[in-house]
Backbone bond lengths (Angstrom), bond angles and torsions (degrees), N, CA, C in turn:
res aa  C-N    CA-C-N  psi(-1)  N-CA   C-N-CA  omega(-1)  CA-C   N-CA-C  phi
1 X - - - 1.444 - - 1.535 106.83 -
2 X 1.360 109.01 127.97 1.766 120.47 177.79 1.471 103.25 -59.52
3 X 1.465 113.87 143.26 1.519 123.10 169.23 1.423 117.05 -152.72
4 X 1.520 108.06 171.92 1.606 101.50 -179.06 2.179 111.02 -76.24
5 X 0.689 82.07 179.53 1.557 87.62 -179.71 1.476 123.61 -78.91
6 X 1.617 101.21 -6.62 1.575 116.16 178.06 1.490 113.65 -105.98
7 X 1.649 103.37 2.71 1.328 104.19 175.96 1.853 118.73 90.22
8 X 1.568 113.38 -36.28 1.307 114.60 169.99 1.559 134.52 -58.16
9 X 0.878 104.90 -34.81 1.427 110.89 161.54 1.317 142.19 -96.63
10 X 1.422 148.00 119.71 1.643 141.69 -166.74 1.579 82.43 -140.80
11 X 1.701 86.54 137.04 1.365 115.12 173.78 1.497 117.87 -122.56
12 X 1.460 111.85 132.65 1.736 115.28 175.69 0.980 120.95 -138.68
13 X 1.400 104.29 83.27 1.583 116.74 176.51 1.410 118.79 -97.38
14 X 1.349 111.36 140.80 1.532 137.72 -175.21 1.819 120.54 -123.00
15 X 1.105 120.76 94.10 1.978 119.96 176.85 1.444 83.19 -95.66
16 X 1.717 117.14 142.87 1.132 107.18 155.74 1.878 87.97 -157.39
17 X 1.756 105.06 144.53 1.340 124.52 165.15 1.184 122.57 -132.77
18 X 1.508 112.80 90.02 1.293 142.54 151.43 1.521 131.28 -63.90
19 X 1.369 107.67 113.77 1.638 120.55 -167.90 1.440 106.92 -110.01
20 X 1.771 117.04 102.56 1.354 110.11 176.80 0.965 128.93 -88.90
21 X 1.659 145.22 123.73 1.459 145.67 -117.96 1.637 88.60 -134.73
22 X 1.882 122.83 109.31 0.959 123.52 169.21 2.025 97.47 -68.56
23 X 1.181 103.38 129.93 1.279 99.40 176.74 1.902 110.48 -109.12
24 X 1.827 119.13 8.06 0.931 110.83 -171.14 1.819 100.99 -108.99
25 X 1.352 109.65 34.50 1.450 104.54 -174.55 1.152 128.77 61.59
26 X 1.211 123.80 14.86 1.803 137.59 -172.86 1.343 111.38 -87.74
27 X 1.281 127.40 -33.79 1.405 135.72 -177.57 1.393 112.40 98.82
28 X 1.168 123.05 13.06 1.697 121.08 -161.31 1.641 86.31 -106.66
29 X 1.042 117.39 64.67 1.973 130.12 149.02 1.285 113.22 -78.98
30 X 1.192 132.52 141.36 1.458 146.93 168.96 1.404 103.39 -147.18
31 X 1.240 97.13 150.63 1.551 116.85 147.15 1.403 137.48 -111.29
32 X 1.104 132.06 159.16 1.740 111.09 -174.51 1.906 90.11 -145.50
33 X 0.953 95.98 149.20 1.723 113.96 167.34 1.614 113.63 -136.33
34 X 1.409 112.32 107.54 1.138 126.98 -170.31 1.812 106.44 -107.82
35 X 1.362 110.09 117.30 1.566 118.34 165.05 1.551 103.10 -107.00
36 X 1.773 103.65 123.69 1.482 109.39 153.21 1.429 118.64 -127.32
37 X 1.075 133.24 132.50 1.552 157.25 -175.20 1.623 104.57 -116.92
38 X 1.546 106.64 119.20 1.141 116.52 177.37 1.575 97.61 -125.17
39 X 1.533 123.29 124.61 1.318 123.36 157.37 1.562 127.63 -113.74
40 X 1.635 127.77 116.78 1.204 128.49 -153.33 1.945 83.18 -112.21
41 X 1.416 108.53 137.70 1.406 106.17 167.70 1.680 94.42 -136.06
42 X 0.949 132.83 129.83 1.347 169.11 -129.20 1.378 99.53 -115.19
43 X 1.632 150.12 135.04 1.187 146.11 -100.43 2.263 85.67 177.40
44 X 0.959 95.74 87.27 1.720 97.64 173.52 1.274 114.70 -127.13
45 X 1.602 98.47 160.76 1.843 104.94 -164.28 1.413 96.01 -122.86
46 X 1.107 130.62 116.95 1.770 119.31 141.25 1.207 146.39 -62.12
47 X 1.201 120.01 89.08 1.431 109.19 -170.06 1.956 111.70 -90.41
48 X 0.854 103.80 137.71 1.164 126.42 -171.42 1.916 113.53 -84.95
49 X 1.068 127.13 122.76 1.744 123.32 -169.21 1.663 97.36 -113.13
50 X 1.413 100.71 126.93 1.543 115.45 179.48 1.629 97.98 -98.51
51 X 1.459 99.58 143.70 1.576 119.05 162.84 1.716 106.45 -38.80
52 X 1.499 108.54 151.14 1.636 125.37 -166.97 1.709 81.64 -109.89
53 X 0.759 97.60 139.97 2.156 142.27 -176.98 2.013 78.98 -50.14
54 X 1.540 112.21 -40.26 1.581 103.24 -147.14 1.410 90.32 -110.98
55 X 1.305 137.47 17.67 1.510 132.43 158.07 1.458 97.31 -101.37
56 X 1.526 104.68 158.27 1.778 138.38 162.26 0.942 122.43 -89.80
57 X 1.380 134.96 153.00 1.316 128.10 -168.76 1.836 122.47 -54.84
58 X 1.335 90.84 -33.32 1.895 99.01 168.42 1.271 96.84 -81.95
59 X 1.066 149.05 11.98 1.620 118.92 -172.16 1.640 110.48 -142.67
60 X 0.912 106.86 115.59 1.414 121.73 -174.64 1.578 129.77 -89.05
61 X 1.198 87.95 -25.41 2.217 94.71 -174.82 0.829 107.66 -45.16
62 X 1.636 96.19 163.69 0.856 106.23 147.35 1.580 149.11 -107.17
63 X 1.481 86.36 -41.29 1.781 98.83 156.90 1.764 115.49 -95.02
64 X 1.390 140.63 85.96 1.300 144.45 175.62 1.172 102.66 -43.02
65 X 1.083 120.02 -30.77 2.123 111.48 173.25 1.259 125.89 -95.66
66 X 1.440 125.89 12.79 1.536 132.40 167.05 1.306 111.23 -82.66
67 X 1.641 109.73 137.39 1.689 101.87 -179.17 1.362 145.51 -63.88
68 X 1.316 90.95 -9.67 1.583 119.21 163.78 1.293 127.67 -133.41
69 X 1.851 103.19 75.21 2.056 107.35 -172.36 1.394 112.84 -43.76
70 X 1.018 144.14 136.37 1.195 128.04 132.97 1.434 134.38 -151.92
71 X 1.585 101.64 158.78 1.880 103.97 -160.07 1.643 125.31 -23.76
72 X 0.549 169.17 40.07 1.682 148.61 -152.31 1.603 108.55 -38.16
73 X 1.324 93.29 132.21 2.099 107.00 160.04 0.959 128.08 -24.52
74 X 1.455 104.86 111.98 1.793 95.44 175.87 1.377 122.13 -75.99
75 X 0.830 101.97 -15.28 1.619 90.31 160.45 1.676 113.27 -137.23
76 X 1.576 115.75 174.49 0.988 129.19 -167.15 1.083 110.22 -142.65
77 X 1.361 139.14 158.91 1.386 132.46 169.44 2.020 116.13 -147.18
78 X 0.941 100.24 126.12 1.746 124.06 -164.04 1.832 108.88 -98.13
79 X 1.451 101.49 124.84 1.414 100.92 169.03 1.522 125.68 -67.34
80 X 1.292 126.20 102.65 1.565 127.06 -155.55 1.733 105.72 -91.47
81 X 1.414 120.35 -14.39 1.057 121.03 -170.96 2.039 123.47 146.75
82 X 0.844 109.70 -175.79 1.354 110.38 177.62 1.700 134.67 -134.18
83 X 1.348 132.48 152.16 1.399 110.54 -170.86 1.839 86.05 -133.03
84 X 1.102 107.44 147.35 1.524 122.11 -167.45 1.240 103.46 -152.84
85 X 2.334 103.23 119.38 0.985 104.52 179.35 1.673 95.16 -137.87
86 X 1.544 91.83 135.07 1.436 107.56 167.22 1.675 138.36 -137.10
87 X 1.285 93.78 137.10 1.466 111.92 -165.38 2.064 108.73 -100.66
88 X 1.821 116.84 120.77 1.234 97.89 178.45 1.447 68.41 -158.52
89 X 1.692 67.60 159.14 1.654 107.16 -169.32 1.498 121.03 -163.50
90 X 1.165 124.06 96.81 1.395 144.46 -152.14 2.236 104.32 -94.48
91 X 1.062 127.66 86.50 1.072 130.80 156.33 1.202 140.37 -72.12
């Protein structure tokens, strides 16, 4: 499924024209043209990480005894859910 590059948006689009061919000479031919549009927009949380009681203003770690400390992200962001809207209509 196509999406934006930030992940919030997925798109599922469908045109379709289908011609049904009575093949027993009856006359019951139709055609149908069916559009469906599905739009999913994607539902995220930021959570935000506060300084630990036991770091200093220069010092950020988290583990002081790993061989390579380093800062962790202040922020983060979590998939919270999804909203999905679709539009069809069969002619």
């Amino acid at each position: 499924m196509p999406s934006t590059p930030n992940g919030l948006l997925h798109f599922n689009y469908d045109l379709a024209y289908r011609p049904f061919i009575d093949v027993s000479g009856s006359g019951f031919s139709f055609q149908r043209l069916t559009v469906d549009l599905y739009q999913e927009i994607s539902l995220y949380h930021t959570h935000m990480r506060v300084a630990r009681d036991t770091n200093d203003p220069n010092n950020c770690q988290i583990d002081p005894t790993a061989e390579r400390p380093r800062c962790p992200k202040v922020t983060s962001r979590s998939l919270e859910g999804s909203l999905g809207l679709r539009v069809f209509t069969s002619l």
